[in-house]
N, C-alpha and C positions, 0 to 999 in steps of 0.2 A: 492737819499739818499747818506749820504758820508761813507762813508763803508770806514772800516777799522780806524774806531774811536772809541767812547765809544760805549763798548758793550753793553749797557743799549740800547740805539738808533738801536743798529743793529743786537738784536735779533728779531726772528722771529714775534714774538709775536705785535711787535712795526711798523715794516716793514710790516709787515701784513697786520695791520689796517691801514697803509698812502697809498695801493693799491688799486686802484676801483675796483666794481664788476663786474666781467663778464656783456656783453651786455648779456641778453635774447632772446632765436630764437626761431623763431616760426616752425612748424613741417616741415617734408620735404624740409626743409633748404630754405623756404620761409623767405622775410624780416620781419622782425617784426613789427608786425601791420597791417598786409595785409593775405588776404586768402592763403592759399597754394591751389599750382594746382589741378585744381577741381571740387575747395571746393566754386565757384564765386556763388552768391545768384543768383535766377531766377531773368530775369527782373522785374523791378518796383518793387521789394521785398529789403528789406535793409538785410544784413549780422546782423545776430543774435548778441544782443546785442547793435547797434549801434542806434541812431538816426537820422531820418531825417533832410535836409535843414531847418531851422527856427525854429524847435520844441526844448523846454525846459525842463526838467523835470517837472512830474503832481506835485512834491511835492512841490515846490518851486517857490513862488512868481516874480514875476516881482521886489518888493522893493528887497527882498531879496537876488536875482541876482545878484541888480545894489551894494548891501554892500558886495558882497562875491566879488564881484569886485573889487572895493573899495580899500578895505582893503591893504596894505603892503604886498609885498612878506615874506616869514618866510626867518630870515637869520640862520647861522650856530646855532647860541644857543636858536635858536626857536625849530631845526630838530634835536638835541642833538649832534651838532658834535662840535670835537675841537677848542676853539679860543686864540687866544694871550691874553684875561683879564684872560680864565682859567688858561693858563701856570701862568701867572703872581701873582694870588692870591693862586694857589696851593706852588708856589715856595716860596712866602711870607710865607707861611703858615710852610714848611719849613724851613726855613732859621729860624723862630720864634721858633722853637722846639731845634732850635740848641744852639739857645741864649739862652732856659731853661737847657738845659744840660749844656751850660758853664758855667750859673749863679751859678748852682750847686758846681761846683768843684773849682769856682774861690774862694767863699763864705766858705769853709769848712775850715778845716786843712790842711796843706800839707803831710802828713801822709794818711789820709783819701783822698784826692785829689790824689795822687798817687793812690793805688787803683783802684779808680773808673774811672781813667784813662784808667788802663788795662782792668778794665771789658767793657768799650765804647769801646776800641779800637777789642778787641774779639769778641763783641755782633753787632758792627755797622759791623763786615765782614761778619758774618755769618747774618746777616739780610740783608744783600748787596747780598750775592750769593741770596738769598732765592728771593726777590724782584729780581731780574735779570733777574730770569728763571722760575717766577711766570707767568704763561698764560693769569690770569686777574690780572692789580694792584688792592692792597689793601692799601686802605689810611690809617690803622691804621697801619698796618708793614712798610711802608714808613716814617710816622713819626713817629715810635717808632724808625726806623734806623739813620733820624737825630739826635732825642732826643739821644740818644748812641752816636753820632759822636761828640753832644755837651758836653758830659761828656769829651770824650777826648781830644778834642782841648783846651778846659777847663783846663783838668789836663795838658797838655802842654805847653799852651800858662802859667800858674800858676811857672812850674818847671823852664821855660826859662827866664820867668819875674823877678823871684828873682835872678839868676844868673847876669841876663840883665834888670837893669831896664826900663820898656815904651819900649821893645822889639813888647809885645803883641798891642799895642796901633798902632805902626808903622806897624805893618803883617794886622793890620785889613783894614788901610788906604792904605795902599799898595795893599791888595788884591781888594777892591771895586774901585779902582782908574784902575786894571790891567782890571776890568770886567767893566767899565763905556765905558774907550777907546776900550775895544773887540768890544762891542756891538756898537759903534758911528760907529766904520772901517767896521764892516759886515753892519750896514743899510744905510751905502753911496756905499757900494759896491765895498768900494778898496779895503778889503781883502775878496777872496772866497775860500772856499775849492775844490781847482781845483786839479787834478788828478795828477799832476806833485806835488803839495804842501803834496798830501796825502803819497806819493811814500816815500818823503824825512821824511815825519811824521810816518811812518810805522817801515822804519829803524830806526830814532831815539830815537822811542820809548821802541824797543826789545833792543838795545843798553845798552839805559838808564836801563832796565830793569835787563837784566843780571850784569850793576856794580852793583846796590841798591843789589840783591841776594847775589853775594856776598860779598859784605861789610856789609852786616846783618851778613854773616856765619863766616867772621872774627872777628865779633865784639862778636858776643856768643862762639866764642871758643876761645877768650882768647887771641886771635894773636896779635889782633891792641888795643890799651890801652888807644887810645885817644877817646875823649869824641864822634867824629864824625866820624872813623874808616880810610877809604882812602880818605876822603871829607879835615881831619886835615893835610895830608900830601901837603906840599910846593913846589910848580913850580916856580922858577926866586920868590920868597920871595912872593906870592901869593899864600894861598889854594887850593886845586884843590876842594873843595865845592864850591868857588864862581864860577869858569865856569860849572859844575854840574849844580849847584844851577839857573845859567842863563838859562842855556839850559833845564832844567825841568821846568819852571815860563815859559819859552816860548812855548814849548809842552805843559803844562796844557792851555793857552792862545788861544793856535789852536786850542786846544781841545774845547775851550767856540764857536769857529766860528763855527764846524763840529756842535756840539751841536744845534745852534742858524738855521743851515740848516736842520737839519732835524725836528727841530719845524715848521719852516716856511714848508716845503715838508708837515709836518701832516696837519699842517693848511689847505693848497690846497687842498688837498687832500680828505679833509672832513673826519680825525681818527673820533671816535667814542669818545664823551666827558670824556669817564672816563680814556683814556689814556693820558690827561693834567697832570695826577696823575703821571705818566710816566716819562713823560717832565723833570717835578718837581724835580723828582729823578734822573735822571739823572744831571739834571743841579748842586743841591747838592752835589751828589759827585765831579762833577769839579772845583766847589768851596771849595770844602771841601781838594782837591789834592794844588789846589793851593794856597789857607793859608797856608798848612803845608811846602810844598816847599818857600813861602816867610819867614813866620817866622825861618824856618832854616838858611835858605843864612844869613837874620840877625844874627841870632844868631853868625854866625862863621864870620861873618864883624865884630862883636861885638868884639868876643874872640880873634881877633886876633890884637886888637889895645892895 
């Protein structure tokens, strides 16, 4: 598991399920499946419950045998475990709740799109904690949490579009072009979340973390008056949002690879089918992180020509 990525992935609850079961032992630390010291049947007697060389069940035919035979092994979504069509159609399913919420606020006013921006961007955090650190998912708080994230990007992608036109057009093409190449690179295998990648993804992330914190608390208190806070300010006649704006498109990016490993680990692993639901959501939010980091960088490529 790649730890030290989306916390979605590497709470316990998730981790949990992509862990096999203990083996079962038999008493007095006898192998499993065999008498313990003993406990060996008399001669010419078989151990309780077993059956003899050649003998078949009374209930069960001869035809009946040769078709239980027959028959196909069950695979994972025979035995109810997770598979890559679930991730795929729960994520679809997803991603589709997000396009009703953006349809919403694209479609409205911008008075009212405003709004219901703020209330997506409130209701999709706190339905983020809540699904995080939910024990079982719930697929209807899951996509109620997209359907909220699509209000705001909605209201976003709406605010940044009339400032910048075909801003929103280029973040959508940008973002499924950034998740096309993620996922080529992870299933050829040139990029892995290796221990050494994670290290330098850990730092950069608390990094990034503490400038966004406080460039939010200059921007609410009045300090910084530009539209993008310390992102507007200029290095050698360059934004310092565009290398920001690089270096967060590229961390949200790893992020899709760490993602993409720990699907694949649940897969092996044999999770439990309803944690595709899981998957789902997590994958969303790294989509969801990296739209808004691409349509930003635009935005301030935009404003600054």
């Amino acid at each position: 598991m790649a730890l030290g990525g989306n916390p979605i992935f590497n709470g316990k609850n998730f981790r949990g399920a992509t862990q096999a079961p203990p083996v079962p032992q038999a008493p007095y630390g006898a192998p499993y499946g065999q008498q313990p010291y003993g406990g060996q049947a008399p001669y010419g007697r078989l151990p309780y419950g077993q059956q003899g060389w050649g003998t078949q069940p009374q209930s069960m035919t001869d035809e009946q045998l040769r078709q239980m035979y027959s028959q196909p092994s069950a695979g994972p979504a025979d035995t109810g475990r997770m598979t890559f069509d679930d991730v795929i159609m729960k994520t679809a399913a997803c991603l589709g709740a997000v396009l009703v919420g953006a349809a919403i606020t694209l479609t409205v006013g911008l008075p009212l799109a405003s709004m219901l921006m703020i209330v997506g961007a409130l209701g999709g955090f706190v339905l983020a904690l809540v699904n995080t650190f939910k024990k079982q998912p719930s697929p209807a708080l899951i996509l109620a949490y997209a359907a909220l994230e699509g209000l705001f990007l909605g209201g976003l992608t709406r605010i940044l579009d009339t400032q910048f036109p075909g801003v929103g057009l280029q973040a959508v093409i940008g973002s499924l072009s950034v998740f096309a190449v993620t996922l080529v690179l992870f299933k050829s295998g040139k990029v892995r979340a290796t221990p050494k990648a994670m290290r330098f993804f850990m730092i950069a992330i608390i990094g990034y973390a503490v400038f966004a914190l406080v460039n939010m608390v200059l921007m609410w208190t009045g300090a910084l008056q530009q539209p993008f806070g310390l992102r507007s300010v200029e290095i050698f006649g360059i934004p310092l949002g565009v290398f920001i704006g690089l270096l967060a498109i590229g961390l949200a990016a790893f992020s899709l690879i760490m993602d993409f490993t720990s699907i694949e680990e649940g897969v092996r692993s044999g999770a439990p089918q309803r944690f595709s639901w899981t998957a789902a959501f997590g994958l969303t939010v790294t989509l969801v992180w990296l739209y808004v980091e691409i349509i930003r960088l635009l935005a301030i490529l935009r404003g600054d020509d």
